[in-house]
C-alpha positions as CSV (number, residue, x, y, z in Angstrom):
1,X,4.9,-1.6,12.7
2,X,6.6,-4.8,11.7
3,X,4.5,-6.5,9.1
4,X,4.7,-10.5,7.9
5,X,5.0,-10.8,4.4
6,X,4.7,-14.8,4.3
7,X,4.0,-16.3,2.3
8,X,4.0,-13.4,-0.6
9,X,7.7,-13.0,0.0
10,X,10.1,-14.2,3.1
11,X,10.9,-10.7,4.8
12,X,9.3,-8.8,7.6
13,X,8.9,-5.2,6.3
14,X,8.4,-2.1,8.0
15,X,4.7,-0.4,7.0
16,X,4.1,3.1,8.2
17,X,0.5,4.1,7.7
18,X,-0.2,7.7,7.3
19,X,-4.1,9.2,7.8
20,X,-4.4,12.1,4.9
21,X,-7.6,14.1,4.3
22,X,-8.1,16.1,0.9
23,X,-10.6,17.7,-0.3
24,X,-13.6,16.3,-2.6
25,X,-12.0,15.4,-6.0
26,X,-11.4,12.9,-9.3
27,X,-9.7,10.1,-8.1
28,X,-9.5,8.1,-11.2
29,X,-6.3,9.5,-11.9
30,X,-3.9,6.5,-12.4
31,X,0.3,6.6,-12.9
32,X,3.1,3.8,-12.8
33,X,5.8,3.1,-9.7
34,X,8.3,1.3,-9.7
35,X,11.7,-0.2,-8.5
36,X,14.9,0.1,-10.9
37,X,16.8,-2.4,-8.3
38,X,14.4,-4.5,-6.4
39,X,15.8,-5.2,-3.1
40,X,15.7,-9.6,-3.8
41,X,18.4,-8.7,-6.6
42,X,15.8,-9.3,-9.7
43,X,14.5,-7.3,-12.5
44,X,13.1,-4.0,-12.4
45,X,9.4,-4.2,-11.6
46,X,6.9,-1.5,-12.1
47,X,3.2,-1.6,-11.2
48,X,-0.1,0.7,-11.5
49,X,-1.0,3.0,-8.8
50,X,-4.1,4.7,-7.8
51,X,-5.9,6.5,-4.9
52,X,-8.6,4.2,-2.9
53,X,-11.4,5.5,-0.8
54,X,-11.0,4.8,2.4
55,X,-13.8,2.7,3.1
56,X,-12.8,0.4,-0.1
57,X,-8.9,0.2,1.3
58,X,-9.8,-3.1,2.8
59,X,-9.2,-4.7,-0.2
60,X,-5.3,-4.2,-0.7
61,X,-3.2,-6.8,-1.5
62,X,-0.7,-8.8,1.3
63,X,-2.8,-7.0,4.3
64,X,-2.1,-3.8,3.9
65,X,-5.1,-2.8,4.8
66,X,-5.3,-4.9,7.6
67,X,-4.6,-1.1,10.1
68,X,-7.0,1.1,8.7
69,X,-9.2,0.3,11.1
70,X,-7.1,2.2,14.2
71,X,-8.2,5.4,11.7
72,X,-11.4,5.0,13.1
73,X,-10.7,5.2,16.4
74,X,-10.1,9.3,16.5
C-alpha cells in the first residue's frame, strides 16, 4: 500500500504489513537499527527497536499502525 508520510517527511513510501504469530514469550528484548546512508542524503541514523503486542500497535509513530485493524478481519 502507498502510504503519506506528510508532514513527517515529503515522500510516499511503500508499507507492507505482515500478520506473524509466535509463541508466548519475553518480549522486552530490545536491539538498535539503522541506516548507514539514509535515502534524503544525510547522516547515518540509528534508532531502538522492540516487539509491540498487537493490541498496543496502535500507538506507532507516522500511522503505521493505522492497518492493523484489516488483521482482525480473518
Amino acid at each position: 500500500m502507498a502510504y503519506d508520510v506528510r508532514p513527517m517527511r515529503d515522500e510516499i513510501a511503500n508499507r507492507h504489513f505482515l500478520e506473524l504469530r509466535v509463541p508466548q514469550q519475553d518480549l522486552s528484548r530490545r536491539w538498535i537499527a539503522g541506516e548507514q546512508d539514509p535515502s534524503h542524503g544525510g547522516a547515518s541514523e540509528t534508532w531502538e527497536c522492540w516487539w509491540l503486542p498487537l493490541e498496543q500497535a496502535h500507538v506507532l509513530a507516522a500511522g503505521l499502525g493505522s492497518q492493523l485493524w484489516k488483521l482482525n478481519q480473518h
